[in-house]
N, C-alpha and C positions, 0 to 999 in steps of 0.2 A: 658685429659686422663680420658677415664670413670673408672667406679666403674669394671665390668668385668677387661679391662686391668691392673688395679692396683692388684684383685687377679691371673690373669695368673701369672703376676712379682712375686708376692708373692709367690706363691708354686714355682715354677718352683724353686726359691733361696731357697726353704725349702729342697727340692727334697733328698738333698746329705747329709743335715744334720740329716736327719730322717731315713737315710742309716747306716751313720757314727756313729749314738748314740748306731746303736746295733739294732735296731727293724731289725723285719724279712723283708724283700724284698718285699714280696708281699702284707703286709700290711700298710706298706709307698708307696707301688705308690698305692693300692686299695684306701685312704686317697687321695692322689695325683688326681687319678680320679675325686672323691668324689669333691674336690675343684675347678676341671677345669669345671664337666658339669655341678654344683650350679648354677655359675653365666652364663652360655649358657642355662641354663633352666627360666632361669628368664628374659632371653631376648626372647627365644621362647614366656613364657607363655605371656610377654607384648605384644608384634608384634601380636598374635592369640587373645588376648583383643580386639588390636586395627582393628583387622579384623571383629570380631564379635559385635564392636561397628558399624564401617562403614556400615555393612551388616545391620544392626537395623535400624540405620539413614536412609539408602538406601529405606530399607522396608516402613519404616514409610514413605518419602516423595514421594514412590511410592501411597501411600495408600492415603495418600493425595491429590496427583492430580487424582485421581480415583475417589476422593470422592467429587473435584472441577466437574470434567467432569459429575458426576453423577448429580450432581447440575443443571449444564447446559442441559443436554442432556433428565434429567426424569423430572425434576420441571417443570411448570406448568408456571413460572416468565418467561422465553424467549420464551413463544410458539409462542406468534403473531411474534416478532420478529424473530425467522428464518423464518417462513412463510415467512413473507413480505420479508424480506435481500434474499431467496433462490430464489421464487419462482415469485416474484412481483417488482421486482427491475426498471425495466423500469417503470412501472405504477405508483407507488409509492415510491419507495425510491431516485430516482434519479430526480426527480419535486421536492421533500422537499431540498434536497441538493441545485438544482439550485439555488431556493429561498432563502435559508440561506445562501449562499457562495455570492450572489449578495446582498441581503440586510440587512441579520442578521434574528433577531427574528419575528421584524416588520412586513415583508414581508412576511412570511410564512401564507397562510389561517389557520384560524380556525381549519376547518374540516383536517387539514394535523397533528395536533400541537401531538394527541394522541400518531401516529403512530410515530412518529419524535421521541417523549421520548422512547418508545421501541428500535427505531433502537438506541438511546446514550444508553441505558441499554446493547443490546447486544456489543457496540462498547467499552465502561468501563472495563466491563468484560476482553475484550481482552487484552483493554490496560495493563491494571492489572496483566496478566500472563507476559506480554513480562516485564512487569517493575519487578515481580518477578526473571525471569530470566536472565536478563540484573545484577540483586544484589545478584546474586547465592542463593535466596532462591528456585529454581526451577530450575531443567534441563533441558535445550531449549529441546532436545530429547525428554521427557513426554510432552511437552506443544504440540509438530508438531507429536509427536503417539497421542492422543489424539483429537486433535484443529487445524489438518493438512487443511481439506478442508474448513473449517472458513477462519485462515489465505489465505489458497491461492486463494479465494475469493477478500481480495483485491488486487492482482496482475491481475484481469483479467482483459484483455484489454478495454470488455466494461463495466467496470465500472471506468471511468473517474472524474464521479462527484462525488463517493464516496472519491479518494483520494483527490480530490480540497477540499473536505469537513474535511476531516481528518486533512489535512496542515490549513485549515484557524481557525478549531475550537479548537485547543489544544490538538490531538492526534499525540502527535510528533513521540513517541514511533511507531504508528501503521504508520503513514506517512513514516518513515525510512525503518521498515521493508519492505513496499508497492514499496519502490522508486519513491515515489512520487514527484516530482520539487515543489521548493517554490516558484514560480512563477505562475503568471496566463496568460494564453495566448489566442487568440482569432485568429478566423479562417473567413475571408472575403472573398467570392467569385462573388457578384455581383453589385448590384445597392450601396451599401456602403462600395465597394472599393473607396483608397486611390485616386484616378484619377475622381471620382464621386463629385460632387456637395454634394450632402446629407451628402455626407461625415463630411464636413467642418459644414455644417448646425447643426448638430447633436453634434458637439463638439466634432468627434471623433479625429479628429487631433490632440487636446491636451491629452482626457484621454489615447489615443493610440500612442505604440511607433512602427512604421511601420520595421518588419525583412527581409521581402523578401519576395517572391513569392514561394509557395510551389506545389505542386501535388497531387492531393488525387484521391481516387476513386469514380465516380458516376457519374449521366447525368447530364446535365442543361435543362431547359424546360422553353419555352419563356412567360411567362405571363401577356404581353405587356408592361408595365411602372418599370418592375423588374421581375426576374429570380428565381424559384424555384431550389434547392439541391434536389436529392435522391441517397440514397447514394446506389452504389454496381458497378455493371462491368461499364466500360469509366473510361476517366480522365480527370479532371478538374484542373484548373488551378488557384490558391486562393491563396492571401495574408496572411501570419502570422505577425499575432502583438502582443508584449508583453501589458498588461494592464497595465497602471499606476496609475485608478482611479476606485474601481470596480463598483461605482454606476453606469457607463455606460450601465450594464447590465441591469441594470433595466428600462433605457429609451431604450435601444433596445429592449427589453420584449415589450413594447408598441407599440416599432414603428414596429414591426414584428405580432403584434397581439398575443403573448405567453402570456398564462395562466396558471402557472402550476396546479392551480385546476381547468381549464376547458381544460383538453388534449386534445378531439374530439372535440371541438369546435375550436380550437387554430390552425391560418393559417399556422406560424413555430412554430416547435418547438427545444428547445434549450436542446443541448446532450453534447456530448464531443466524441472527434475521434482522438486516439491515433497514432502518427508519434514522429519519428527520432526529435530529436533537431536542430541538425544540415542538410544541405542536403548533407552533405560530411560522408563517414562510420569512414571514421579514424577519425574527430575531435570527431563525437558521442564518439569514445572510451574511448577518455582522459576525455568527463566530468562524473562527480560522478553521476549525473541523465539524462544517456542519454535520456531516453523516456518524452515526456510531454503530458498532454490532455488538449488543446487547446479547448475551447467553440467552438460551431458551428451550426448555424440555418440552419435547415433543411426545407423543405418541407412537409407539415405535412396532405395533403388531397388528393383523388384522381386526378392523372394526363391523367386520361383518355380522350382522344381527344384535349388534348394538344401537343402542337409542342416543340417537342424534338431537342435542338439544337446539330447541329452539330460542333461547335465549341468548344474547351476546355476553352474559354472563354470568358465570357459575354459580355467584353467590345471590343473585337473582332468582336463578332456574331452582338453588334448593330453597329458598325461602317459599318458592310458588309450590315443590314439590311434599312440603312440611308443612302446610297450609291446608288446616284438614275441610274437606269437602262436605256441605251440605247440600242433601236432598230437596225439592220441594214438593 
């Protein structure tokens, strides 16, 4: 029982005694009043305290993510980094990622190492808000009015090798919000698919664990002893594999001629190409990360006066090309 209900009890049992003594009527209940709205004013004035406390609180950590946003947005410390994350992403920040999600720090050129620390500066940063407001020092609501198009930066689809990056380098925070898969998967459509010689030669049979055959968009183009990707209108017909070992990537980097500090120079080059998990819609639903970005070698030089195959797939187009022709 609080303090108010023990004085209503109080007066109200005073009421008739303060009647009965002989005082005038109207100055036993103006007393009476006097006793009921004390303690209903002392609950107002507490409740309007704790109003104008909230509101201060509220003000202040508005002011403070103002003051974070201001940091980010006027300071001088993230410049190159949005640059490059906004603007140069292909060029630069998804060749650093390849390399460090395939081999770690090692692997990374020299001339890549600068710009790498910029993109972890901006990537910190983030983590930093979401792990604020994941421990309610911060309201998810100021971090996405503020830090809106950052985050939704990494959900975009082609940024594939930014979330691989996120999940292998300890941005779990950002990896979550991204929906990023813990998993890495790898995308096969020609001369080292599973039914190829090279296949086996290369080891990839054990570092790869073979899913099925998937569908994507783009041509195939014949380039005698093995088949170029480009990707956009057709459809092509490519194996997904989970990786078991990820140094493979780096002897496919080799065996594909990828360099991710010489891009123009480099026969493929290795991206990432966002599809469904599963090839059914309803199991995609039930898991926690339906999307994944599977690795995938592309085609990386002019295909001009090349033979564009007409089949959806490679190992199709050379059985039909090996298939020796009769006259009638």
């Amino acid at each position: 029982m609080t303090v108010g209900q023990l004085d209503l009890i109080q007066v109200a049992g005073a009421a008739p005694t303060l009647i009965n003594n002989g005082q005038p009527g109207w100055l036993g209940w103006l007393e009476l009043a006097i006793k009921v709205v004390t303690p209903l004013g002392v609950l107002a004035g507490g409740f309007w305290a704790l109003l104008l406390y909230r509101h201060g609180k509220r003000r202040e950590a508005a002011q403070w993510m103002h003051d974070i946003f201001q940091r980010f947005q006027l300071g001088n410390e993230f410049d190159r980094a949005k640059l490059i994350f906004d603007f140069e992403y292909r060029d630069v920040v998804e060749p650093i990622h390849a390399a460090l999600v395939a081999g770690g720090n090692a692997a990374l050129d020299p001339s890549r190492r600068t710009d790498s620390q910029h993109i972890d500066r901006l990537l910190n940063y983030l983590e930093h808000l979401v792990y604020l407001a994941d421990n309610d020092h911060a309201k998810w609501s100021d971090c996405l009015a503020y830090f809106k198009y950052w985050f939704d930066l990494l959900s975009d689809p082609e940024r594939g090798a930014l979330r691989r990056y996120l999940v292998n380098f300890g941005y779990q925070r950002l990896a979550k919000f991204a929906h990023a898969a813990t998993d890495e998967f790898l995308l096969l459509y020609g001369s080292l698919g599973s039914r190829e010689p090279t296949h086996v030669e290369l080891g990839l049979d054990k570092a790869l664990q073979r899913l099925g055959p998937r569908e994507i968009h783009g041509s195939l183009y014949d380039l005698g002893k093995y088949t170029g990707l480009v990707l956009g209108p057709g459809v092509v017909v490519a194996e997904l594999f989970k990786i078991r070992d990820l140094s493979v990537l780096l002897r496919l980097d080799e065996f594909e001629e990828y360099d991710h500090a010489k891009l123009e120079q480099s026969l493929f080059r290795r991206t990432t190409l966002q599809l469904p998990r599963y090839r059914w819609r309803m199991t995609n639903q039930l898991h926690r990360y339906p999307m994944i970005d599977p690795w995938i070698y592309v085609f990386n030089q002019p295909v001009d006066g090349m033979d564009k195959i007409e089949e959806p797939s490679w190992h199709e187009h050379k059985r039909k090309r090996e298939e020796p022709e009769f006259s009638v």
